[in-house]
N, C-alpha and C positions, 0 to 999 in steps of 0.2 A: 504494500500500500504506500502510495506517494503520500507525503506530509509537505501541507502550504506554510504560510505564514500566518495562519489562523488554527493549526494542527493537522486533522485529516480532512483528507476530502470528500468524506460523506457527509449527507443532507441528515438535518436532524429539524428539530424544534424550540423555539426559545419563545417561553411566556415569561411576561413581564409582572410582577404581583408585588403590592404593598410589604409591608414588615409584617400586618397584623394578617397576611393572607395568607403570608409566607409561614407561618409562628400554628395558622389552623392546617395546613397541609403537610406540615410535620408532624404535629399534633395525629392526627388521622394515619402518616404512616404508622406511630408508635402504637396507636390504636389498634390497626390492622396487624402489626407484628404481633401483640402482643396477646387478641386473639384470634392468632392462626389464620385470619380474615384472607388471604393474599395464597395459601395453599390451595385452593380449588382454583384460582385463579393465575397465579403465576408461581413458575420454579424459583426456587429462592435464591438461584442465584441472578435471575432477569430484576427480583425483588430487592436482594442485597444491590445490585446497579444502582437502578433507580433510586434506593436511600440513599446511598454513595452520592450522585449527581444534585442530591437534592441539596446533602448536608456540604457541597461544594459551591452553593448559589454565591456569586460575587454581588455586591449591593451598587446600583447604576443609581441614574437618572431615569425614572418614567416618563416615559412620552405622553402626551393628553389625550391616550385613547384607554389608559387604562381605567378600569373603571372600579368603582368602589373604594376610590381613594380618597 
């Protein structure tokens, strides 16, 4: 796999969420780990990722389309 100036070059997803959105979709992982919620649904280690990426969010600027801020 070739590596840019931005890391890899596959397409992914970036939403943009408050502190206090940020703070309930954590919340809701820990929830979901914690009962088992994410087993019928995904393998733990596609689960462990996405916790990983979540607990990696860098804190930006919002743009003014987000909403519930």
């Amino acid at each position: 796999m070739t590596s840019g100036i931005y890391g890899s070059n596959k397409k992914g997803l970036n939403i943009e969420v408050s502190k206090s959105q940020y703070q309930a979709l954590y919340d809701l992982m820990i929830h979901a780990y914690n009962t088992n919620y994410y087993h019928d649904r995904l393998d733990t280690q596609t689960f462990d990722n996405l916790f990983d990426n979540i607990c990696n969010a860098k804190e930006t600027y919002l743009s003014s389309s987000v909403k519930g801020v």
